[in-house]
N, CA and C atoms as a LAMMPS dump frame, in Angstrom:
ITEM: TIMESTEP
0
ITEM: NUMBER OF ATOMS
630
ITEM: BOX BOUNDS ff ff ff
-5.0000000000000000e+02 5.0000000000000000e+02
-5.0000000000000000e+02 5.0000000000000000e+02
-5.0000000000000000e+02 5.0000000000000000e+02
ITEM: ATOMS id mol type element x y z
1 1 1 N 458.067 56.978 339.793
2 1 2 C 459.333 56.938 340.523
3 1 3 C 460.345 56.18 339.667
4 2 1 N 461.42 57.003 339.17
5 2 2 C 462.103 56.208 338.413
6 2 3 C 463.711 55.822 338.814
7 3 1 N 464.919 55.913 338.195
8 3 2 C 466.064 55.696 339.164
9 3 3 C 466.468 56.749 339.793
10 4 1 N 467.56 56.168 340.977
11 4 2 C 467.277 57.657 341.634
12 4 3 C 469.119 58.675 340.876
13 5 1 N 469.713 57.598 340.497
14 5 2 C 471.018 58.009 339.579
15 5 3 C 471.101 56.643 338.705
16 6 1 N 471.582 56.981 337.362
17 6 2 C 472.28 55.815 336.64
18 6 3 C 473.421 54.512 337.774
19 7 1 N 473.932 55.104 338.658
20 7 2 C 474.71 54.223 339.382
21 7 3 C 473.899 54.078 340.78
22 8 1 N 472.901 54.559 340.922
23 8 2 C 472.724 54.633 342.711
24 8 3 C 472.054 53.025 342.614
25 9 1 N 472.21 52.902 344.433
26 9 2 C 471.881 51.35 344.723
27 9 3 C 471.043 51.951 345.765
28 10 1 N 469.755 51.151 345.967
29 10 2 C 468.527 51.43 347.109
30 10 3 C 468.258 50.645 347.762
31 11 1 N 468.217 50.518 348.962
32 11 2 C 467.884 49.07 349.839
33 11 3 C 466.789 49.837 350.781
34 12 1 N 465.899 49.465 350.651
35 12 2 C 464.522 49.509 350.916
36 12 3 C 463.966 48.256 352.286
37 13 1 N 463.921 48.543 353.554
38 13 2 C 463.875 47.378 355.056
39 13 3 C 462.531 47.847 355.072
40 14 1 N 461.299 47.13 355.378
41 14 2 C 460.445 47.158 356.006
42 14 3 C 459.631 46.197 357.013
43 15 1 N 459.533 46.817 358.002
44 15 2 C 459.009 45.849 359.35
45 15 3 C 458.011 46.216 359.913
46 16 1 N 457.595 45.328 361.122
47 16 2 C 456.312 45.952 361.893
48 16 3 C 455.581 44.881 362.142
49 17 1 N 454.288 44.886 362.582
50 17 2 C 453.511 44.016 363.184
51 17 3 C 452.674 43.036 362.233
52 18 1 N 452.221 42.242 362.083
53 18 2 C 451.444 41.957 360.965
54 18 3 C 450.177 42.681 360.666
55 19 1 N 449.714 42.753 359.428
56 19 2 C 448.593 43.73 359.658
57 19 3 C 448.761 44.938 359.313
58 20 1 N 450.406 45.499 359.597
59 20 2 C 450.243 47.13 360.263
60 20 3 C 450.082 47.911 358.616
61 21 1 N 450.568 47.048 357.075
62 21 2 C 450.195 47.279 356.017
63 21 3 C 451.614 47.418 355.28
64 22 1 N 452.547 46.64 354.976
65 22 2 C 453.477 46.734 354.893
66 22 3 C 453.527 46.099 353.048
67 23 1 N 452.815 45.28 353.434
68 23 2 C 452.263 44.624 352.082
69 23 3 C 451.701 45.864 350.887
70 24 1 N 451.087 45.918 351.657
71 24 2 C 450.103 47.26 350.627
72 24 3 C 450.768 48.51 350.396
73 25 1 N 451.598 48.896 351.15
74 25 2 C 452.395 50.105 351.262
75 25 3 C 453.824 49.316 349.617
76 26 1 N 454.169 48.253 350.085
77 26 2 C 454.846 48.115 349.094
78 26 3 C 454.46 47.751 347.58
79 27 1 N 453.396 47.257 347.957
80 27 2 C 452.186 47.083 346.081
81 27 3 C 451.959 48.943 345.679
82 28 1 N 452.073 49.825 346.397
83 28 2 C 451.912 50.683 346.279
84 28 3 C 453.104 51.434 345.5
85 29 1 N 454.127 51.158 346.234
86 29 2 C 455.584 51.919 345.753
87 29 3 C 455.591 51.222 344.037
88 30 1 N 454.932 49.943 344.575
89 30 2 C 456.542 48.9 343.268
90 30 3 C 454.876 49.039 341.485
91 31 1 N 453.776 49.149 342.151
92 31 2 C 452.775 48.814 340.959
93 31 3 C 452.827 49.627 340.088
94 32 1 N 453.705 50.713 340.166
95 32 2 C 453.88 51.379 338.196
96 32 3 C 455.252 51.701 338.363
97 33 1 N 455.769 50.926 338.604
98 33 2 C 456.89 51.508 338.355
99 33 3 C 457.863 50.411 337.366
100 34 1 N 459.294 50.191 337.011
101 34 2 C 459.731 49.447 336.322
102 34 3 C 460.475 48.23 337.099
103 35 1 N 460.307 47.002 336.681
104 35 2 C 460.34 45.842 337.893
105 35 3 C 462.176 45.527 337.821
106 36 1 N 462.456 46.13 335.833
107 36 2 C 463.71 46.09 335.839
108 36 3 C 464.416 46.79 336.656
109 37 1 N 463.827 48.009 337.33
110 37 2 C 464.605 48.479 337.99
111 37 3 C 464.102 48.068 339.971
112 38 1 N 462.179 48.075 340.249
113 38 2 C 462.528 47.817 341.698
114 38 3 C 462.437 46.603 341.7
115 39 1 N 463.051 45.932 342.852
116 39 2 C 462.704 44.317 342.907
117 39 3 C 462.205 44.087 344.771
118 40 1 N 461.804 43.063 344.856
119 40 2 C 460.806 42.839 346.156
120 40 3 C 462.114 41.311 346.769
121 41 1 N 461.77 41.577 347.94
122 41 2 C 462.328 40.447 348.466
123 41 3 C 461.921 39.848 349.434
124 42 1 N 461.18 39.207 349.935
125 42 2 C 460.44 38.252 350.851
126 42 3 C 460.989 36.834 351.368
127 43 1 N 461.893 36.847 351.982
128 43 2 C 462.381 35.332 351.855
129 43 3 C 461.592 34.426 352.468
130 44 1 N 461.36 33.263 352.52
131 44 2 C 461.044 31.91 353.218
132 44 3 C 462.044 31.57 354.314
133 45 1 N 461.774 30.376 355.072
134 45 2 C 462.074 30.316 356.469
135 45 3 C 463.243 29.52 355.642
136 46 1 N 464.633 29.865 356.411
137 46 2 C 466.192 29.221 356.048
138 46 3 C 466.087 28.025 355.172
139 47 1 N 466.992 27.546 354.854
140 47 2 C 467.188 25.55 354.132
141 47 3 C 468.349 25.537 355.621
142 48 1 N 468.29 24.176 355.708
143 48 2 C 469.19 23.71 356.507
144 48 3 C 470.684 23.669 356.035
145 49 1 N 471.02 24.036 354.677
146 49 2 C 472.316 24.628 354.495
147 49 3 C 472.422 26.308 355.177
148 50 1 N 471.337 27.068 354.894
149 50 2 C 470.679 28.399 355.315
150 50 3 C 471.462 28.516 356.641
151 51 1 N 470.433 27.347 357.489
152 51 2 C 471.215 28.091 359.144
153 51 3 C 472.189 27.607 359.413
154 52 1 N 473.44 27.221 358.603
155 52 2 C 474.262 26.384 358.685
156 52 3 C 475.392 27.556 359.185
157 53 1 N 474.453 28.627 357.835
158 53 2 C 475.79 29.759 357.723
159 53 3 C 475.721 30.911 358.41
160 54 1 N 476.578 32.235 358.073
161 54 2 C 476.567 33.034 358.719
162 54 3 C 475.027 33.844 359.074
163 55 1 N 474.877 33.913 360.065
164 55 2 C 473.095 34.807 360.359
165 55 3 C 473.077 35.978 358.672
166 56 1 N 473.371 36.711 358.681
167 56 2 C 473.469 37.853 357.179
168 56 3 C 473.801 36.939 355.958
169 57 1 N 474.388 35.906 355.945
170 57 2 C 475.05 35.706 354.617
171 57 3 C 473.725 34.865 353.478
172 58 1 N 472.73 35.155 354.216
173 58 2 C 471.419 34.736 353.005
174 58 3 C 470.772 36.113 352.511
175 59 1 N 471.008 37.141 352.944
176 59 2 C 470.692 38.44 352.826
177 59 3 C 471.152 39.296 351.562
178 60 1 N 472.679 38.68 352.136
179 60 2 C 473.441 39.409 350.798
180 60 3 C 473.704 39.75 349.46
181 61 1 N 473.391 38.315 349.005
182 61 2 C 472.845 38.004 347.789
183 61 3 C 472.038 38.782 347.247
184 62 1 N 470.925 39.471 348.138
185 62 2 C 469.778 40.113 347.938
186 62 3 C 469.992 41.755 347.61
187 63 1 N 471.147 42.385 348.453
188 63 2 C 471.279 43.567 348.453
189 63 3 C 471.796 44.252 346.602
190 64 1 N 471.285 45.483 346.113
191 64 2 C 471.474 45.817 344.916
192 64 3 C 472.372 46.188 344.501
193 65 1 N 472.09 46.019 343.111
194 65 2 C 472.802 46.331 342.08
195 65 3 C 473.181 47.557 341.654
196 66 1 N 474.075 48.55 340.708
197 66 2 C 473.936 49.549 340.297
198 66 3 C 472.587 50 339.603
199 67 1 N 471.555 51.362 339.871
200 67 2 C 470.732 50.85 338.893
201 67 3 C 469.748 50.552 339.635
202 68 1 N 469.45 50.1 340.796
203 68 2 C 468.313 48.623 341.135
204 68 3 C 468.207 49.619 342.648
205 69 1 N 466.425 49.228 343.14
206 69 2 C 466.126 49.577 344.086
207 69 3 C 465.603 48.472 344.633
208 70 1 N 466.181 47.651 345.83
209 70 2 C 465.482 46.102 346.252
210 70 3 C 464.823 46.605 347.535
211 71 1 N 463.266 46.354 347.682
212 71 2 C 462.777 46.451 348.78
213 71 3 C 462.889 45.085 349.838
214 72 1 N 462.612 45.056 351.057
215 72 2 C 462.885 43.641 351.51
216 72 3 C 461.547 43.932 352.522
217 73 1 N 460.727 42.807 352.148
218 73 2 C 459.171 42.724 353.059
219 73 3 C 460.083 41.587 354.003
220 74 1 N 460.09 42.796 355.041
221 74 2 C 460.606 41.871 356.636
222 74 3 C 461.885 41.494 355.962
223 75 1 N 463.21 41.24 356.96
224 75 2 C 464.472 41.302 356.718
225 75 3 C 465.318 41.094 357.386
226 76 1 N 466.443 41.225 357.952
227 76 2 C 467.142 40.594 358.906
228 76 3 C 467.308 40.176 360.415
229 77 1 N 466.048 41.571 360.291
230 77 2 C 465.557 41.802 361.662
231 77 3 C 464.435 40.849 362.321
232 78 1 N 464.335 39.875 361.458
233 78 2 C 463.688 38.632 362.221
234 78 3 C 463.873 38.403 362.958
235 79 1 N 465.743 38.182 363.069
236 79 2 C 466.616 37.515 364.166
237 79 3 C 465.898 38.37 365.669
238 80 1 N 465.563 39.139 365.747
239 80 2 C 465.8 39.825 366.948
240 80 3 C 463.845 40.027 367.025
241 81 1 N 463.267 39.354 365.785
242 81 2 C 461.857 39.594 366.591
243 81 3 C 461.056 38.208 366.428
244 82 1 N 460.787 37.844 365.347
245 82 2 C 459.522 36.732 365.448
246 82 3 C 460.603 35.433 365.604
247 83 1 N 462.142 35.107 365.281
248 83 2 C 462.969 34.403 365.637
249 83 3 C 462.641 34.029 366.403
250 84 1 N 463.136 35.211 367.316
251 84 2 C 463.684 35.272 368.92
252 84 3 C 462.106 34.585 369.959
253 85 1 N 461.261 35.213 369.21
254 85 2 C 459.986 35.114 370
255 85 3 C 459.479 33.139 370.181
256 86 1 N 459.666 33.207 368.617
257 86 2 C 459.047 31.294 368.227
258 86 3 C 459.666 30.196 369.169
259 87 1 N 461.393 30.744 369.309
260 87 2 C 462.228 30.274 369.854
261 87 3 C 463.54 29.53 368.195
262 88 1 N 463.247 30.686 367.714
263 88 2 C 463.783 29.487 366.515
264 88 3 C 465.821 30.349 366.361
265 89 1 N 465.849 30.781 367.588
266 89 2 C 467.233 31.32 367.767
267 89 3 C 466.786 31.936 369.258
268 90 1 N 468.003 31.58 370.118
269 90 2 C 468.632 31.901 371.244
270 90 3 C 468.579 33.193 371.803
271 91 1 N 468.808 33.935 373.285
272 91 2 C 468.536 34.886 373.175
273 91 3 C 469.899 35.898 373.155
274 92 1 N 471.341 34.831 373.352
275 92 2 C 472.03 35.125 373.132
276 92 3 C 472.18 35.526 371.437
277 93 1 N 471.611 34.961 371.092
278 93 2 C 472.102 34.379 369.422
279 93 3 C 471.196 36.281 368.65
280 94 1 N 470.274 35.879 369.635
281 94 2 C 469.148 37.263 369.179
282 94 3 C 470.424 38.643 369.776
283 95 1 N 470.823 38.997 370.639
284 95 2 C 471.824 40.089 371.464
285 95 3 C 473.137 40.252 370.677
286 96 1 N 473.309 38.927 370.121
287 96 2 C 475.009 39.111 369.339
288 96 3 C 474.371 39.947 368.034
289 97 1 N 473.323 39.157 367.317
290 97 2 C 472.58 40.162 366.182
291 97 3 C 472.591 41.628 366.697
292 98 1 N 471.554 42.273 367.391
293 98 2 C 471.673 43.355 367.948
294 98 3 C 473.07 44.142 367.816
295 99 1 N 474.085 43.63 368.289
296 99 2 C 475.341 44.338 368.767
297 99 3 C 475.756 43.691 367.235
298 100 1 N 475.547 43.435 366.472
299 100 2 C 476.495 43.499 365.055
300 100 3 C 476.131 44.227 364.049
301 101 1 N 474.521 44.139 363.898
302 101 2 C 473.694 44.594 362.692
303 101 3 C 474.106 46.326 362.543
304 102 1 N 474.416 46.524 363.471
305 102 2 C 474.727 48.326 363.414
306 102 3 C 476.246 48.259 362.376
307 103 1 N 477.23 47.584 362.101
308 103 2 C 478.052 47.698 361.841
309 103 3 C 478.08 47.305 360.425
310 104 1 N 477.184 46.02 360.617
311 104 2 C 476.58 45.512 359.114
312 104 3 C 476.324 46.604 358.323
313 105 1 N 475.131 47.174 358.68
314 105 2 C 474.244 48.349 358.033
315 105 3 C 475.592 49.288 357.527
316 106 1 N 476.509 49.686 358.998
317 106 2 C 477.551 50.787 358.387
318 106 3 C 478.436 50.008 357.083
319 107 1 N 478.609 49.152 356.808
320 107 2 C 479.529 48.586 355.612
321 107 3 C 478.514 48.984 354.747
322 108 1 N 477.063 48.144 354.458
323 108 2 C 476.064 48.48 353.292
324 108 3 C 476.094 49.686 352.797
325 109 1 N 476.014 50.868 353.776
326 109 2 C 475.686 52.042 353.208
327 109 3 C 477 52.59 352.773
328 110 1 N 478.653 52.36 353.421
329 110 2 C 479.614 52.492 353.304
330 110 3 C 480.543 51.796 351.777
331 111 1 N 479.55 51.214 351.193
332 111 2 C 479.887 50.24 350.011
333 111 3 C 478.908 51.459 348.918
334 112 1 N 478.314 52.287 349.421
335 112 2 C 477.181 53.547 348.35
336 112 3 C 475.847 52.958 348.462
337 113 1 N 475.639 52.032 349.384
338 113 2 C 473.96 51.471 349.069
339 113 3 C 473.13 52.602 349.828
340 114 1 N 471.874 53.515 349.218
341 114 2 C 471.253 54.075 350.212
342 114 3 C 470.545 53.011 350.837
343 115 1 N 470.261 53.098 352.354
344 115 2 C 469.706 52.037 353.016
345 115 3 C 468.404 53.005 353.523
346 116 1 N 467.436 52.454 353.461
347 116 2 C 466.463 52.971 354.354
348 116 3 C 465.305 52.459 354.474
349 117 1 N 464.893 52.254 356.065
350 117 2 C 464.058 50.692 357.137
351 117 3 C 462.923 51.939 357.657
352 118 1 N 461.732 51.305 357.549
353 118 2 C 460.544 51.752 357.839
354 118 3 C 459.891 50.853 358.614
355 119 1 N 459.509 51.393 359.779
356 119 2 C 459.057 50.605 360.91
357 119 3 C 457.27 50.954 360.862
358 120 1 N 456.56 49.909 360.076
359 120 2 C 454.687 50.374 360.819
360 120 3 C 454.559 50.137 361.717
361 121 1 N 453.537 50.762 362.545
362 121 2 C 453.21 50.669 364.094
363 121 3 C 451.358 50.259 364.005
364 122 1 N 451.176 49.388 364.29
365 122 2 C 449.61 49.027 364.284
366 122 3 C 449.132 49.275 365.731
367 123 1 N 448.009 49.46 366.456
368 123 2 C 447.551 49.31 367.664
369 123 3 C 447.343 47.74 367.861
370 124 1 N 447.392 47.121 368.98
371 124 2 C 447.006 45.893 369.137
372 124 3 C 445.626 45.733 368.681
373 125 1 N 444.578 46.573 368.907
374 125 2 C 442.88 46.498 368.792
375 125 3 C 443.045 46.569 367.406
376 126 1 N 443.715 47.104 366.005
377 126 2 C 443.493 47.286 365.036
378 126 3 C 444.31 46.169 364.365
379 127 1 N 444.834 45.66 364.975
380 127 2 C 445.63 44.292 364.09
381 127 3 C 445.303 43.404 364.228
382 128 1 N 443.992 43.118 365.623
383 128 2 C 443.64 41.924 365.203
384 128 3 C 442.241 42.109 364.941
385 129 1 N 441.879 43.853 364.521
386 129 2 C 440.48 43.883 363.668
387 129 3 C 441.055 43.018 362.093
388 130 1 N 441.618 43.771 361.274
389 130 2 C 442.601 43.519 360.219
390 130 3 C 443.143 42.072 360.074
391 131 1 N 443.194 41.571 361.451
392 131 2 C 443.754 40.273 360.704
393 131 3 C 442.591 39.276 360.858
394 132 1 N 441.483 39.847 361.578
395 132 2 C 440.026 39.016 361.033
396 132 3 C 439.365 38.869 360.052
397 133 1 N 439.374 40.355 359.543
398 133 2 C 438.874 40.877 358.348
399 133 3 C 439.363 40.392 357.733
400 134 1 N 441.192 39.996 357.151
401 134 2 C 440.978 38.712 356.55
402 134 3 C 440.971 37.523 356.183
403 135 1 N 440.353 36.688 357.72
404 135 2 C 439.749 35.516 357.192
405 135 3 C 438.3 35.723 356.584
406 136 1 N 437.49 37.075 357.19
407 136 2 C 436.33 37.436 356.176
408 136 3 C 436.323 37.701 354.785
409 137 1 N 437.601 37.928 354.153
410 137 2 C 437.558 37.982 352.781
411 137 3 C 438.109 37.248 351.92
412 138 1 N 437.757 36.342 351.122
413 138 2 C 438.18 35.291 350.036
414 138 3 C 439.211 36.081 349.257
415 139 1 N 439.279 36.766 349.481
416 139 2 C 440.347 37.768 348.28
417 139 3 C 441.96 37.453 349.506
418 140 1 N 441.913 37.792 350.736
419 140 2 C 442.73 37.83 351.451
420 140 3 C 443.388 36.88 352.68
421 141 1 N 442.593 35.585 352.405
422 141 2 C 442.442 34.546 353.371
423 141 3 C 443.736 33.878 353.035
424 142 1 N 444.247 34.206 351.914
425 142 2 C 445.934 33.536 351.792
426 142 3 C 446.623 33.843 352.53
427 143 1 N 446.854 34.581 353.352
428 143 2 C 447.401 35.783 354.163
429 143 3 C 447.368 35.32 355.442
430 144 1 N 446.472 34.551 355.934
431 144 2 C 446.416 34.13 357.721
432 144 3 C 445.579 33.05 357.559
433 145 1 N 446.178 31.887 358.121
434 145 2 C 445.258 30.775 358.931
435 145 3 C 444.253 31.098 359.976
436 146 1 N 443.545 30.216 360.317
437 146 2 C 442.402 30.713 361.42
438 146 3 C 443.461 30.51 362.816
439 147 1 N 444.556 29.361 363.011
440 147 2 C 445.464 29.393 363.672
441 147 3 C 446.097 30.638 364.225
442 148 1 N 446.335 31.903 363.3
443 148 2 C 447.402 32.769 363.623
444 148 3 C 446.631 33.752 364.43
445 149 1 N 445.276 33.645 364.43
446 149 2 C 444.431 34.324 365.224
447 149 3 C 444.521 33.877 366.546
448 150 1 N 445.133 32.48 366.682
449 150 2 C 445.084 31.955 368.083
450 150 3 C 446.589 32.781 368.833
451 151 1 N 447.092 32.969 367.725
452 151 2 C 448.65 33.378 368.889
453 151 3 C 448.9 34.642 368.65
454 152 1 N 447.58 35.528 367.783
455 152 2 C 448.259 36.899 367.921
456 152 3 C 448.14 37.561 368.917
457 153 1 N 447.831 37.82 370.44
458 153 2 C 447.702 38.242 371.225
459 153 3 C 448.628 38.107 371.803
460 154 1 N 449.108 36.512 372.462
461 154 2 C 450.666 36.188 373.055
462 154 3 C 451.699 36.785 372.328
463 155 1 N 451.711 36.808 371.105
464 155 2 C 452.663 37.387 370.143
465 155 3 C 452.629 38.999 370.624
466 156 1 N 451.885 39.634 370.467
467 156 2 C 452.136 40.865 370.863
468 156 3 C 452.405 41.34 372.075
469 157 1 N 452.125 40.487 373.049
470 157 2 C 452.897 40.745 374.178
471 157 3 C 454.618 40.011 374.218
472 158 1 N 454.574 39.039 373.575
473 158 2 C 455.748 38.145 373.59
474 158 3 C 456.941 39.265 373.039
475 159 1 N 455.982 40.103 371.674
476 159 2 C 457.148 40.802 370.71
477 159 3 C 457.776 41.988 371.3
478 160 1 N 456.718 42.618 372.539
479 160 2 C 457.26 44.271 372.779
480 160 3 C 458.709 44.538 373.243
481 161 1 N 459.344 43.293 374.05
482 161 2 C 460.911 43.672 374.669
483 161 3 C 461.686 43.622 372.472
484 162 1 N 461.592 42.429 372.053
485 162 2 C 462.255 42.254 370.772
486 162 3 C 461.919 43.508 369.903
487 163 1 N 460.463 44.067 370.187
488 163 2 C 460.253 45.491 369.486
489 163 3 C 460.737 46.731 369.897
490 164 1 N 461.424 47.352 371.157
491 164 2 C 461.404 47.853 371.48
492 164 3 C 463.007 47.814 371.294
493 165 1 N 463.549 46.267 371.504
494 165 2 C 465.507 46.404 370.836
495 165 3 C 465.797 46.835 369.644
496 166 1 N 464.825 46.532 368.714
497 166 2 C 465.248 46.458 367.11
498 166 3 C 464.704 48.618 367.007
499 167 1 N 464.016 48.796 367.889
500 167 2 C 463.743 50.256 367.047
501 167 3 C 464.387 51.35 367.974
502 168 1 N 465.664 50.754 369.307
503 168 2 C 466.212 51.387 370.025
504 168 3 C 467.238 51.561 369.184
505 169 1 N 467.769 51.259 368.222
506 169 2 C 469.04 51.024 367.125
507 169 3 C 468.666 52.725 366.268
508 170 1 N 467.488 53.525 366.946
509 170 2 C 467.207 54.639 366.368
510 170 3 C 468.386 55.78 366.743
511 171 1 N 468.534 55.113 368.17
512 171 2 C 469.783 55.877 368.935
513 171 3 C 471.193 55.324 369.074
514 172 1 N 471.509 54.239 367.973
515 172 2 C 472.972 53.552 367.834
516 172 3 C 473.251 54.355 366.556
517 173 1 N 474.651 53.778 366.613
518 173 2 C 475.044 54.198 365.294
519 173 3 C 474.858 53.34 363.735
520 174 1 N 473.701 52.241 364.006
521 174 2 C 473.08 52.31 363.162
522 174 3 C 472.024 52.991 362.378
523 175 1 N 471.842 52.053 360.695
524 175 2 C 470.397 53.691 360.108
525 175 3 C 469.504 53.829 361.183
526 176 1 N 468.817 55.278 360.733
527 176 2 C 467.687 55.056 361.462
528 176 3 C 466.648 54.537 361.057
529 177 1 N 465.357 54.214 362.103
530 177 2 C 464.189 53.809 362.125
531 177 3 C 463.379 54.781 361.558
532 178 1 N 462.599 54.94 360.479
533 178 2 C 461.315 55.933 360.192
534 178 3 C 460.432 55.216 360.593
535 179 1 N 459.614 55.54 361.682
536 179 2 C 458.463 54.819 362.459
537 179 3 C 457.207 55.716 361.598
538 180 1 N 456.109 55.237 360.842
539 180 2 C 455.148 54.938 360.839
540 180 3 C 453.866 54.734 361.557
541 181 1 N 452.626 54.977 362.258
542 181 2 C 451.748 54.241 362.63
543 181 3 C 450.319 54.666 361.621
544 182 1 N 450.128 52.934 361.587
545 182 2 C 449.125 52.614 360.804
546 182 3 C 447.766 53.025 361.171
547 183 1 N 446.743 54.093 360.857
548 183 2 C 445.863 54.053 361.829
549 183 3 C 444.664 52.895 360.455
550 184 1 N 443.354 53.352 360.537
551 184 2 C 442.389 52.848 360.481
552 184 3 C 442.814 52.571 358.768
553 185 1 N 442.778 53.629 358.514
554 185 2 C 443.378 54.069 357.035
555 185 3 C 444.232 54.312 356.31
556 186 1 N 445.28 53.152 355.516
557 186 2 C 446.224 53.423 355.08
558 186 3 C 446.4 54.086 354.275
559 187 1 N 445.92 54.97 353.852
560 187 2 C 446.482 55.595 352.49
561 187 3 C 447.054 56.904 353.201
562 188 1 N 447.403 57.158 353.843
563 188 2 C 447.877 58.377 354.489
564 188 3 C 449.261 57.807 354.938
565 189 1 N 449.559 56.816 355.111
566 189 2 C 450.418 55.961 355.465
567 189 3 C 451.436 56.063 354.284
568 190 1 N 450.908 55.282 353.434
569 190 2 C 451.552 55.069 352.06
570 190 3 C 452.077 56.122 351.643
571 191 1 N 451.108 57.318 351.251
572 191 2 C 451.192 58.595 350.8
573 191 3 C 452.709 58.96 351.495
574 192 1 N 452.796 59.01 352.914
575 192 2 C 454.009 59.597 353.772
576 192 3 C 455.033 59.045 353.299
577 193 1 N 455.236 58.089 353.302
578 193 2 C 456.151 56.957 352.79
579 193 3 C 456.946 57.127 351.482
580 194 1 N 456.15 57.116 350.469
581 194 2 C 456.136 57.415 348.859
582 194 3 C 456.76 59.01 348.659
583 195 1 N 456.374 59.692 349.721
584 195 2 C 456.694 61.215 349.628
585 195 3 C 458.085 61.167 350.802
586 196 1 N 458.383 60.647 351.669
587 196 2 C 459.688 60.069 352.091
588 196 3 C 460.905 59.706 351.403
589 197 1 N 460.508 58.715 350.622
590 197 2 C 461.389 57.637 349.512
591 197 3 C 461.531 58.781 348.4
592 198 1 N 460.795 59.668 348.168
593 198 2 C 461.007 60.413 347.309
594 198 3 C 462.028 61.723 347.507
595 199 1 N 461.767 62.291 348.722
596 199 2 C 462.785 62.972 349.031
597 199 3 C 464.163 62.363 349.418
598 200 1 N 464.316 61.134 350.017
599 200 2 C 465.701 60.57 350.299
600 200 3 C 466.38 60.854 348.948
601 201 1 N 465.635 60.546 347.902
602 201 2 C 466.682 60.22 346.422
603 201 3 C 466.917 61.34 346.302
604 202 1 N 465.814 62.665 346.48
605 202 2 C 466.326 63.743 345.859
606 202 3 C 467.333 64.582 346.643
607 203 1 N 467.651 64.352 347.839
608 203 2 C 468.598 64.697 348.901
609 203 3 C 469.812 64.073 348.436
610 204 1 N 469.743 62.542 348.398
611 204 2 C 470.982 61.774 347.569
612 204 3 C 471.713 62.477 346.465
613 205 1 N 470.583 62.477 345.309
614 205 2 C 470.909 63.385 344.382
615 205 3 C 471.991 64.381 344.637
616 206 1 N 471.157 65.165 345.066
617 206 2 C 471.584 66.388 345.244
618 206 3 C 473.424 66.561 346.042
619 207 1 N 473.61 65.714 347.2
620 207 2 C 475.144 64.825 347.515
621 207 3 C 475.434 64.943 346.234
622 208 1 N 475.152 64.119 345.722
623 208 2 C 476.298 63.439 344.38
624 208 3 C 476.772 64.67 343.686
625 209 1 N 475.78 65.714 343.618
626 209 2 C 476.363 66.923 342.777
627 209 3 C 477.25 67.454 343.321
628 210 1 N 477.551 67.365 344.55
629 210 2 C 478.624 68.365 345.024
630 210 3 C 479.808 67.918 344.907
């Protein structure tokens, strides 16, 4: 997968449950390809200058270059899910997000960025097979405390109203949602995905010629 034009810009959203393989789906896209051109973005929890400022304005920084395809593992849409859930923003604070991010998105893509957010869908029974499995493996135990096993259940009930706002934005005039579900076996997952991302560019493409 190489650029998708000398000038095109790619913004790459991915979300979903933990578990649902979002990680692996993106080691997948980014592991042969050129790093000069994709880049990964994962942020850490705010600095206290961070939440000082505007909710988006730590984001921005992040969005690409001419040239550059930036994926973002989990992304703005915190605000409106594991935020909202922890309590680490309001639920007002979570609703004003909601009612702005559609407009956000329309400037990004309105500035030439292709934007496009992929939602995995895990079953509850398979995410917290997956997120046992790995504290069973020394290869993957970086990944979850024995702790996060204690609150993934509340969490998934806590998340479904915040899950169900962020992927209703399928029917705003924000992008849409490409929903995903993860079953047992990801590589069918990935595969869809990779063959997705691949046609967006060549559809893009194909725009630019006319």
């Amino acid at each position: 997968m190489g650029r998708c034009t000398r000038a095109s810009r790619c913004c790459i959203v991915f979300e979903g449950r933990d578990g649902a393989g979002k990680g692996g789906t993106i080691k997948a896209i980014t592991e042969r390809v050129s790093p000069r051109v994709f880049r990964v973005v994962a942020l850490p929890a705010p600095t206290e200058r961070e939440k000082s400022q505007m909710y988006m304005q730590r984001y921005l920084p992040h969005l690409p270059a001419a040239g550059e395809i930036v994926i973002f593992d989990r992304s703005w849409y915190n605000r409106a899910g594991v935020e909202r859930v922890m309590g680490f923003c309001t639920e007002e604070q979570a609703d004003r997000f909601l009612k702005v991010v559609p407009l956000v998105e329309k400037a990004i893509v309105d500035s030439g960025v292709i934007l496009l957010k992929y939602w995995l869908e895990v079953s509850p029974e398979e995410q917290t097979r997956r997120l046992k499995a790995r504290i069973d493996d020394g290869r993957k135990i970086w990944k979850l405390s024995p702790m996060d096993l204690k609150i993934v259940q509340p969490l998934v009930r806590l998340l479904a109203r915040p899950r169900r706002d962020v992927r209703r934005h399928r029917h705003r005039r924000g992008r849409l949602w490409y929903v995903r579900a993860a079953p047992r076996t990801s590589s069918s997952v990935r595969l869809n995905i990779i063959s997705h991302l691949l046609g967006a560019f060549r559809t893009t493409k194909c725009r630019a010629r006319r």
